[in-house]
Biopython code that builds the backbone (N, CA, C, O; Angstrom):
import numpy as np
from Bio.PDB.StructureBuilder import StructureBuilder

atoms = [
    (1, "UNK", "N", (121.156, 175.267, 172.495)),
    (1, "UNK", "CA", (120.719, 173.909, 172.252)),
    (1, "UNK", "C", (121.491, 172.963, 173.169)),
    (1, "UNK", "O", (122.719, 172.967, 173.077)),
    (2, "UNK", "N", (120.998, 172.297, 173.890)),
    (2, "UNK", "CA", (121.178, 170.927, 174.858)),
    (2, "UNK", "C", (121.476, 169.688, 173.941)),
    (2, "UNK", "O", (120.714, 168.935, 173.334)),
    (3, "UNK", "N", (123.142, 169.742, 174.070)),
    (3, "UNK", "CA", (122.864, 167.807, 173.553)),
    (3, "UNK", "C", (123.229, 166.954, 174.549)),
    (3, "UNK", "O", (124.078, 167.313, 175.365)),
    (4, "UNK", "N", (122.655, 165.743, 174.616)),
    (4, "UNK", "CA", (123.020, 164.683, 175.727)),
    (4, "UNK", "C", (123.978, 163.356, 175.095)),
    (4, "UNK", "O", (124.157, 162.844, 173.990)),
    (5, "UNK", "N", (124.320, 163.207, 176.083)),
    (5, "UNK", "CA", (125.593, 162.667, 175.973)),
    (5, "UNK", "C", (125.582, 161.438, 176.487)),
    (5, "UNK", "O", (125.773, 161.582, 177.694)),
    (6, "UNK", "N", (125.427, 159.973, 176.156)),
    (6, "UNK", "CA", (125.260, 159.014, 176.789)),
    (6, "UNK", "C", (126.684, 158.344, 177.877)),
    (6, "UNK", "O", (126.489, 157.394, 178.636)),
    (7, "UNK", "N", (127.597, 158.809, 177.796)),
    (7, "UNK", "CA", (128.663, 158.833, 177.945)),
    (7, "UNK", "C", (129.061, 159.737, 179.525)),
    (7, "UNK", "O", (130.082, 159.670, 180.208)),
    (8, "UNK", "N", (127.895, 160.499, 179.710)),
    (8, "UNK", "CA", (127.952, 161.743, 180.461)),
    (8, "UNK", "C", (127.100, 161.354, 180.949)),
    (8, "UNK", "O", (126.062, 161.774, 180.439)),
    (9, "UNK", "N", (126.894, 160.406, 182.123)),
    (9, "UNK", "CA", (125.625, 160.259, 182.884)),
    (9, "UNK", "C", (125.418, 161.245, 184.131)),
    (9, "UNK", "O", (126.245, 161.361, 185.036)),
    (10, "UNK", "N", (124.014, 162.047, 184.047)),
    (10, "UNK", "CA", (123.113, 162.950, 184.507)),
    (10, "UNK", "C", (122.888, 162.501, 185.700)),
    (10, "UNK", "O", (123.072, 163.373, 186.550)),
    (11, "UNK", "N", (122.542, 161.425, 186.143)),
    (11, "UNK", "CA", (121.698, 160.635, 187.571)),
    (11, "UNK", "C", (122.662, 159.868, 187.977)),
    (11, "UNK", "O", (123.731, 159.431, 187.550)),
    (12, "UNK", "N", (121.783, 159.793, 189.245)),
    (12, "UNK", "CA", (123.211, 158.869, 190.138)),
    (12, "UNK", "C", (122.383, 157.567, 189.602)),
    (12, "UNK", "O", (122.986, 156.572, 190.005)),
    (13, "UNK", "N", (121.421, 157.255, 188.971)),
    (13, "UNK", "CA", (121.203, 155.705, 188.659)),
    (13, "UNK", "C", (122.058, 155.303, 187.568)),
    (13, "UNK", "O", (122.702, 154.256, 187.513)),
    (14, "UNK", "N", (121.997, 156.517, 186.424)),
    (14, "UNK", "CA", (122.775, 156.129, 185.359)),
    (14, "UNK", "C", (124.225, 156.408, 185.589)),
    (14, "UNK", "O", (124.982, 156.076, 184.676)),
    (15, "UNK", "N", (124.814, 157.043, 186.813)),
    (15, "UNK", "CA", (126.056, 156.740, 186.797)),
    (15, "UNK", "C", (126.265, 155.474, 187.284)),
    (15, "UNK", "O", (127.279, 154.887, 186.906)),
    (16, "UNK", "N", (125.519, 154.939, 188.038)),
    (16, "UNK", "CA", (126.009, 153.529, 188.763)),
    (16, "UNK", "C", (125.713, 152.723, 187.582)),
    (16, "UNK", "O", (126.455, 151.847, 188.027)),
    (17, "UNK", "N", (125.293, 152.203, 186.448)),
    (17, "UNK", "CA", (125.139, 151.744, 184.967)),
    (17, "UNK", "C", (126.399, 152.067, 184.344)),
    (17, "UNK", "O", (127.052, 151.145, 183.855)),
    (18, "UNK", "N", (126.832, 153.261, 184.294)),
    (18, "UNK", "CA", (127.868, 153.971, 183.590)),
    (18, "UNK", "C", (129.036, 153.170, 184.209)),
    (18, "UNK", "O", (129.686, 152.395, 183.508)),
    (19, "UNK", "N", (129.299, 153.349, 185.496)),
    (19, "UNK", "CA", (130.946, 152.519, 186.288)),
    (19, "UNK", "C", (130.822, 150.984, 185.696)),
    (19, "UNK", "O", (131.831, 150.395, 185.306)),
    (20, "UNK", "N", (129.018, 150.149, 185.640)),
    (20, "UNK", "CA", (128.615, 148.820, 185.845)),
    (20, "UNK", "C", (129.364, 148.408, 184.548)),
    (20, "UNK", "O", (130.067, 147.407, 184.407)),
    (21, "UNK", "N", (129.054, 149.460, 183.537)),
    (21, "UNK", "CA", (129.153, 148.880, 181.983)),
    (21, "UNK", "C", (131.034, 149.174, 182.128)),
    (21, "UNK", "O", (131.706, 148.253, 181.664)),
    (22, "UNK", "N", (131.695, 150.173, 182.628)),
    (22, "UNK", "CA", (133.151, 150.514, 182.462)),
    (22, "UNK", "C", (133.796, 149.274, 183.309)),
    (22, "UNK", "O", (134.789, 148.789, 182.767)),
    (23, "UNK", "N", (133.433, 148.724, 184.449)),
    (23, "UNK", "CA", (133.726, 147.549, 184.752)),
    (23, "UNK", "C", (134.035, 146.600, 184.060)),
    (23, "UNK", "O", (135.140, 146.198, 183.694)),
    (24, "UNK", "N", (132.594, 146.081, 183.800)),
    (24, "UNK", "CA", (132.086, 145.263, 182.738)),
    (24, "UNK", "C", (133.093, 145.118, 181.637)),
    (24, "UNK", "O", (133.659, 144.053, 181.391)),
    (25, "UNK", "N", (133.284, 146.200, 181.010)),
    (25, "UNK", "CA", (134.254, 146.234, 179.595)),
    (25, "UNK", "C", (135.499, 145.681, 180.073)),
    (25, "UNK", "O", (135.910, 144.541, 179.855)),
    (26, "UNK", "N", (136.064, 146.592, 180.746)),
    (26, "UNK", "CA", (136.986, 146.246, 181.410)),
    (26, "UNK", "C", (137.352, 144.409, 181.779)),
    (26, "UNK", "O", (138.491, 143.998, 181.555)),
    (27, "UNK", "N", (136.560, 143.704, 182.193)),
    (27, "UNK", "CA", (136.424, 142.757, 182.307)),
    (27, "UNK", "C", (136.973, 141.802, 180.986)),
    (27, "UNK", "O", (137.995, 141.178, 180.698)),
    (28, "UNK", "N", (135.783, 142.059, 180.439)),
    (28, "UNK", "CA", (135.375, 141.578, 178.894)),
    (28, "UNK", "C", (136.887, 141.637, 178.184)),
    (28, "UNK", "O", (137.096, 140.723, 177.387)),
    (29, "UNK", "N", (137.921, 142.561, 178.367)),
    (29, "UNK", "CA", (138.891, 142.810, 177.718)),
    (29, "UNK", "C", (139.862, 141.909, 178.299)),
    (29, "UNK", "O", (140.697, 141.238, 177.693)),
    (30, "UNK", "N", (139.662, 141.971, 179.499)),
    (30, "UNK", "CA", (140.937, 140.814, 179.985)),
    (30, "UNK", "C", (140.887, 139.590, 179.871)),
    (30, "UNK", "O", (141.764, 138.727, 179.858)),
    (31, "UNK", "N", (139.539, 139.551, 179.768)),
    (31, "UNK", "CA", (139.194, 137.756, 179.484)),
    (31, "UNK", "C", (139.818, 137.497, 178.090)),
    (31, "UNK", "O", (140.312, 136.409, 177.792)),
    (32, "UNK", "N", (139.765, 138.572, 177.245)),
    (32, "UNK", "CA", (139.652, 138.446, 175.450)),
    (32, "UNK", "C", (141.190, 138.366, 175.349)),
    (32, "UNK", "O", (141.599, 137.609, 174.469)),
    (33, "UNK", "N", (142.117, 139.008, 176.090)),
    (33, "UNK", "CA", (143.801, 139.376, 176.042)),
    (33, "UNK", "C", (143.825, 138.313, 176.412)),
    (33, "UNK", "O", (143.555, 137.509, 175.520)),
    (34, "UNK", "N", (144.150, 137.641, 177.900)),
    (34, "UNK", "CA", (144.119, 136.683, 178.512)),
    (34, "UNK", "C", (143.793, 135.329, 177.293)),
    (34, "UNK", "O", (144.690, 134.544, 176.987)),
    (35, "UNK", "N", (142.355, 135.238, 176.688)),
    (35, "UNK", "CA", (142.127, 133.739, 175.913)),
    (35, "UNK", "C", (143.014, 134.349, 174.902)),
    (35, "UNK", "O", (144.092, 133.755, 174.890)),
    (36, "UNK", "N", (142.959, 135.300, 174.064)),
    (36, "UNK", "CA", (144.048, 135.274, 172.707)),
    (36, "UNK", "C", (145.397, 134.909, 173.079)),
    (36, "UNK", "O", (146.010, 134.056, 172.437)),
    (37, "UNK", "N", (145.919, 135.526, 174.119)),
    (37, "UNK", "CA", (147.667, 135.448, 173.957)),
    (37, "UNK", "C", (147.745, 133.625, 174.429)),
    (37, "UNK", "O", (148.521, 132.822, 173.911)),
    (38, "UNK", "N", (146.940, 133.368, 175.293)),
    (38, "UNK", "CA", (146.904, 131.579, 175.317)),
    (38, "UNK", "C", (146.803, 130.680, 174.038)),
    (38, "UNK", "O", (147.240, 129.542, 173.871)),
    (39, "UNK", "N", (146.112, 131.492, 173.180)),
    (39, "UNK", "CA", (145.733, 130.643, 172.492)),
    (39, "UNK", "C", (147.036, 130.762, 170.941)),
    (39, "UNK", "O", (147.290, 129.888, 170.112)),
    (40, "UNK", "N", (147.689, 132.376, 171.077)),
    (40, "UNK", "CA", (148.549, 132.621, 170.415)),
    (40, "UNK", "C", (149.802, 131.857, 170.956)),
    (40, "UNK", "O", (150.376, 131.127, 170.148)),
    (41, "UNK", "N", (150.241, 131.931, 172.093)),
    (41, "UNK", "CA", (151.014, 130.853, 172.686)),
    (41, "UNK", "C", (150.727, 129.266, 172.223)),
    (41, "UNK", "O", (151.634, 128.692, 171.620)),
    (42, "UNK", "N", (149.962, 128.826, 172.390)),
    (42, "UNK", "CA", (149.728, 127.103, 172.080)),
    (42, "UNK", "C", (150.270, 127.107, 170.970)),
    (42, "UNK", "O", (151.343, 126.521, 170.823)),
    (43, "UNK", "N", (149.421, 128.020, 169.528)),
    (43, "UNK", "CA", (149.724, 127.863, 167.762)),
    (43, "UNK", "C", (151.434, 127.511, 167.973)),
    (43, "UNK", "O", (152.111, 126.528, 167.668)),
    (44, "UNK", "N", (151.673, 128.470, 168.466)),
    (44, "UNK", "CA", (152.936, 128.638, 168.309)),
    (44, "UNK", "C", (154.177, 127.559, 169.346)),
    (44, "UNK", "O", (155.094, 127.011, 168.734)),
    (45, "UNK", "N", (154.117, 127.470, 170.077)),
    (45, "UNK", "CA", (154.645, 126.541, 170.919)),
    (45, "UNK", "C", (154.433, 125.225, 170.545)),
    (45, "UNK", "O", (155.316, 124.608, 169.950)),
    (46, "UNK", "N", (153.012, 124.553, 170.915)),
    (46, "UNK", "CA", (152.930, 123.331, 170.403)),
    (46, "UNK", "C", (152.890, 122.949, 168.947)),
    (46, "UNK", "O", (152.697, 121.753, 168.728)),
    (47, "UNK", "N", (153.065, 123.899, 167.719)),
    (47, "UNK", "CA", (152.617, 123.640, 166.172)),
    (47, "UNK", "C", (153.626, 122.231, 166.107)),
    (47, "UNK", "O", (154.585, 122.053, 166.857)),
    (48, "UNK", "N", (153.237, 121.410, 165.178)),
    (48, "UNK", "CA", (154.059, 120.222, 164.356)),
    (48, "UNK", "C", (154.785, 120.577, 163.768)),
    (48, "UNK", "O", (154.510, 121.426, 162.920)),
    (49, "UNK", "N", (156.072, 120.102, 163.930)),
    (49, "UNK", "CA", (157.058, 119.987, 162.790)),
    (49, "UNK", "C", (157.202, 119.119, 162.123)),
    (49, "UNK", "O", (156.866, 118.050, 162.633)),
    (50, "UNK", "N", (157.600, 119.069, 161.072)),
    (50, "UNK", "CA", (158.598, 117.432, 160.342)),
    (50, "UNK", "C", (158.775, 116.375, 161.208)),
    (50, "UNK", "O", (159.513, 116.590, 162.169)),
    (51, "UNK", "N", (158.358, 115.466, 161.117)),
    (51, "UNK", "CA", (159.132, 114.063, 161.443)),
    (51, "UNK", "C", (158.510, 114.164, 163.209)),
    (51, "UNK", "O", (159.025, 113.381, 164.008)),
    (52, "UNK", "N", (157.864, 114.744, 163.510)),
    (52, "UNK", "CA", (157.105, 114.474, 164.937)),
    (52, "UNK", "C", (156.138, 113.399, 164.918)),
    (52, "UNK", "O", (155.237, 113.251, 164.093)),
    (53, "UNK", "N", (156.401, 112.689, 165.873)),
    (53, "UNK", "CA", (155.522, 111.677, 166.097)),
    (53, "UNK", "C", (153.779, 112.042, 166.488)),
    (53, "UNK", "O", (153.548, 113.217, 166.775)),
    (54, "UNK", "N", (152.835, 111.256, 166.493)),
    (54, "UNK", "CA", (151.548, 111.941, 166.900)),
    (54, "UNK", "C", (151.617, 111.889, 168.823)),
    (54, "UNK", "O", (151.645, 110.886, 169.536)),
    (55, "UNK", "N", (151.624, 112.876, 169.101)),
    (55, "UNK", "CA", (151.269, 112.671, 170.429)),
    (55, "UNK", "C", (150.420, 112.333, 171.567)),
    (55, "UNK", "O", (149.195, 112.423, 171.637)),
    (56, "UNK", "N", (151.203, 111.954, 172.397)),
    (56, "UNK", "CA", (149.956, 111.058, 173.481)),
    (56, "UNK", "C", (148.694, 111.638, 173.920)),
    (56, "UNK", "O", (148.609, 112.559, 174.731)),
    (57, "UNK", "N", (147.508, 110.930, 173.222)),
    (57, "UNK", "CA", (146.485, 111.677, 173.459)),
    (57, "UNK", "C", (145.483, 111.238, 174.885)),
    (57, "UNK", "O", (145.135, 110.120, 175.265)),
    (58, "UNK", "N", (145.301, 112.112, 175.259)),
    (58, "UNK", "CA", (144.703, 111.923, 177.080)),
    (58, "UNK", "C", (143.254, 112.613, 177.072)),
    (58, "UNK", "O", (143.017, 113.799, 176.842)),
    (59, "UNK", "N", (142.469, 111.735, 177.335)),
    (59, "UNK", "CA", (141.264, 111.880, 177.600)),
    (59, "UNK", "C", (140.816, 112.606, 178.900)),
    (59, "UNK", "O", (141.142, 111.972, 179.903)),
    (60, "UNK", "N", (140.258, 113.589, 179.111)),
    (60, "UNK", "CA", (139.705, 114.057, 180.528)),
    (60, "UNK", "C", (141.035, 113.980, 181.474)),
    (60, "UNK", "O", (142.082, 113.333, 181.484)),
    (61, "UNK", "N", (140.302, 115.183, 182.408)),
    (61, "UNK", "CA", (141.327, 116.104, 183.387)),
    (61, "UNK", "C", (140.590, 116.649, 184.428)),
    (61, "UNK", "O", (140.275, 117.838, 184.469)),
    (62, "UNK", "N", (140.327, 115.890, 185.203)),
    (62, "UNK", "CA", (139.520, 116.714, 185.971)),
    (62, "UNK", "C", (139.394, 117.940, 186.649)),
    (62, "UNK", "O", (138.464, 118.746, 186.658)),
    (63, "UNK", "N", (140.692, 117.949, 187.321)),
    (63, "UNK", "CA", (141.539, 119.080, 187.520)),
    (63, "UNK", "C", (141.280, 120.370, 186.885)),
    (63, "UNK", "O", (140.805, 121.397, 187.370)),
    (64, "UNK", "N", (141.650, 120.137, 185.812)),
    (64, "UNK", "CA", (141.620, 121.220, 184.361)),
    (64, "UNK", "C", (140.237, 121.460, 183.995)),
    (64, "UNK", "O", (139.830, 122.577, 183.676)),
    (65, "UNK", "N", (139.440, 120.318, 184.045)),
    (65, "UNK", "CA", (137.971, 120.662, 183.230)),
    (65, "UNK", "C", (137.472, 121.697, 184.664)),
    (65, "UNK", "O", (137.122, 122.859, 184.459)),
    (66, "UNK", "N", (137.498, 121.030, 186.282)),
    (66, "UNK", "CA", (137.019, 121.811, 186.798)),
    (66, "UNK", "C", (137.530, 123.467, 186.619)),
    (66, "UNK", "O", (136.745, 124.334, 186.236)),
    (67, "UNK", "N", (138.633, 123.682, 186.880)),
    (67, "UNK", "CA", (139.418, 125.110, 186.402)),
    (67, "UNK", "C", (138.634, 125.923, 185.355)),
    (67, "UNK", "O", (138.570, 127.139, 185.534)),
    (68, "UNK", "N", (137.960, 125.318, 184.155)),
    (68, "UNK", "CA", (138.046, 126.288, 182.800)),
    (68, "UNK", "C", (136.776, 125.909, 183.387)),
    (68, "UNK", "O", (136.129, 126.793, 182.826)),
    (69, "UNK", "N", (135.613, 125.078, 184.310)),
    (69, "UNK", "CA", (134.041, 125.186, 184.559)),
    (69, "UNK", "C", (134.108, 127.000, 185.558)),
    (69, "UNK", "O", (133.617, 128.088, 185.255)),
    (70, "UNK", "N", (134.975, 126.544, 186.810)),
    (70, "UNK", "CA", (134.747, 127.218, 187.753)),
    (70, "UNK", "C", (135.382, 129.167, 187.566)),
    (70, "UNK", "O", (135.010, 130.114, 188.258)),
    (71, "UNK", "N", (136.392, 129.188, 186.412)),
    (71, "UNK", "CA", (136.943, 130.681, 186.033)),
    (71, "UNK", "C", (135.812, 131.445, 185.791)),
    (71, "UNK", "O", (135.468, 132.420, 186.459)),
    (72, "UNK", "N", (135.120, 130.891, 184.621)),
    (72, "UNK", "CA", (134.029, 131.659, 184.083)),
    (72, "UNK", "C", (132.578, 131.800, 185.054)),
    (72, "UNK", "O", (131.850, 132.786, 185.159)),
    (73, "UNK", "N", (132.460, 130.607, 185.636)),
    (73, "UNK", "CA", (131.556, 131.325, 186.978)),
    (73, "UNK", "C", (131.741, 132.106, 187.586)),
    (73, "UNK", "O", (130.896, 133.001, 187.598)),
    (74, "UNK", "N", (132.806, 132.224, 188.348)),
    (74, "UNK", "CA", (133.488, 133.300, 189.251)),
    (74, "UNK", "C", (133.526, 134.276, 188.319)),
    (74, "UNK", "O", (132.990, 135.238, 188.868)),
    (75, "UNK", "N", (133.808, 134.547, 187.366)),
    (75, "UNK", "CA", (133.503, 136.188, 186.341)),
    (75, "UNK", "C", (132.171, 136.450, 186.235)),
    (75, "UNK", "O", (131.783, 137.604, 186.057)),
    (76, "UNK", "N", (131.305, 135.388, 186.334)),
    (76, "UNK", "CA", (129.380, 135.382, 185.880)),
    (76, "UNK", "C", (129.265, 136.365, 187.473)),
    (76, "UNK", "O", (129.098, 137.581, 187.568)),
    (77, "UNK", "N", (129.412, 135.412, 188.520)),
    (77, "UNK", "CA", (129.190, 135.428, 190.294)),
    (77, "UNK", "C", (129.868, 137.267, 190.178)),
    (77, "UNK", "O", (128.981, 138.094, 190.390)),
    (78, "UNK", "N", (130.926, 137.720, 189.953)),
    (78, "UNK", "CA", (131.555, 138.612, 189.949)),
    (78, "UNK", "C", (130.889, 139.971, 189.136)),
    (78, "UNK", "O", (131.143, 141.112, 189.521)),
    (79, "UNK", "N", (130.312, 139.790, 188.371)),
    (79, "UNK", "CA", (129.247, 140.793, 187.502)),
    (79, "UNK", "C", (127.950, 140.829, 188.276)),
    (79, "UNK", "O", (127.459, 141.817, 188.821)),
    (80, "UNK", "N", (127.430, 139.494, 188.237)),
    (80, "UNK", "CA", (126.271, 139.587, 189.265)),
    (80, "UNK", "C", (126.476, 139.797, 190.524)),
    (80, "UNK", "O", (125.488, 139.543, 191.213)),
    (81, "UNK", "N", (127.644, 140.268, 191.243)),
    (81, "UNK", "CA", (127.358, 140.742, 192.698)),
    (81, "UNK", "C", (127.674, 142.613, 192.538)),
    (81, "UNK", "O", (127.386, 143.597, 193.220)),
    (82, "UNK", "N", (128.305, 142.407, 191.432)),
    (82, "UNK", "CA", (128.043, 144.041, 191.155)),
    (82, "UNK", "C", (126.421, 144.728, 190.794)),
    (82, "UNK", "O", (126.077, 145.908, 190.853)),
    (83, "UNK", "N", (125.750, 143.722, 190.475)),
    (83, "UNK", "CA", (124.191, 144.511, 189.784)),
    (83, "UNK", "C", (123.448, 144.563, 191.351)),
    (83, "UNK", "O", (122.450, 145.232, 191.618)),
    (84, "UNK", "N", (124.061, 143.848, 192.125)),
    (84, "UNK", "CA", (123.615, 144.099, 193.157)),
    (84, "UNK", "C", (123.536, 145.395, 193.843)),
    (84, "UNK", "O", (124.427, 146.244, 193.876)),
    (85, "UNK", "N", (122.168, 145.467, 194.483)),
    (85, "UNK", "CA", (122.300, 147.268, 195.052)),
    (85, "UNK", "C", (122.047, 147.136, 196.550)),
    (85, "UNK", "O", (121.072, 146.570, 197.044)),
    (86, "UNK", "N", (123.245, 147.849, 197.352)),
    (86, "UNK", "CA", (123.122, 147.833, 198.855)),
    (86, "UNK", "C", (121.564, 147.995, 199.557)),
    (86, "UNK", "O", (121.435, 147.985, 200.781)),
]
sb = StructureBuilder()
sb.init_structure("model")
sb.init_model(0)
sb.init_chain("A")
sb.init_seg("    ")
for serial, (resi, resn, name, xyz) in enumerate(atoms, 1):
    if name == "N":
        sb.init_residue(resn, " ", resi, " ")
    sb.init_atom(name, np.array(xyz, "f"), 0.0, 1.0, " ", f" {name:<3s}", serial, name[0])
structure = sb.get_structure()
């Protein structure tokens, strides 16, 4: 009896799917480590204590807004030049 194995790609199409998706994950994971430990850092670093004043609040950054527009493109641009086929 033959069992198949999705995991075990047969064809060179489904191996090039197989690396696309191990990439891919790969990806997906660093973005997820990367936003948690930032975001575990802030809780913790910036939290309020006692007797803190409210802090200076600042509207827009351009700088910064472009940064957190242009990261996640470049990861979009970066997946989509992989689906690309020579």
């Amino acid at each position: 009896m033959h069992t198949s194995n999705a995991l075990d790609p047969q064809s060179p199409q489904a191996r090039v799917i197989y690396d696309l998706g191990i990439v891919s994950t790969i990806v997906f994971i660093l973005v997820f480590v990367i936003v948690t430990g930032a975001i575990v850092y802030a809780i913790f670093r910036f939290r309020g204590r006692d007797g803190d004043l409210e802090p200076k609040q600042i509207a827009g950054n351009k700088r910064v807004e472009m940064i957190w527009t242009a990261i996640p493109l470049l990861i979009v641009v970066f997946l989509f030049a992989l689906t690309i086929t020579p």
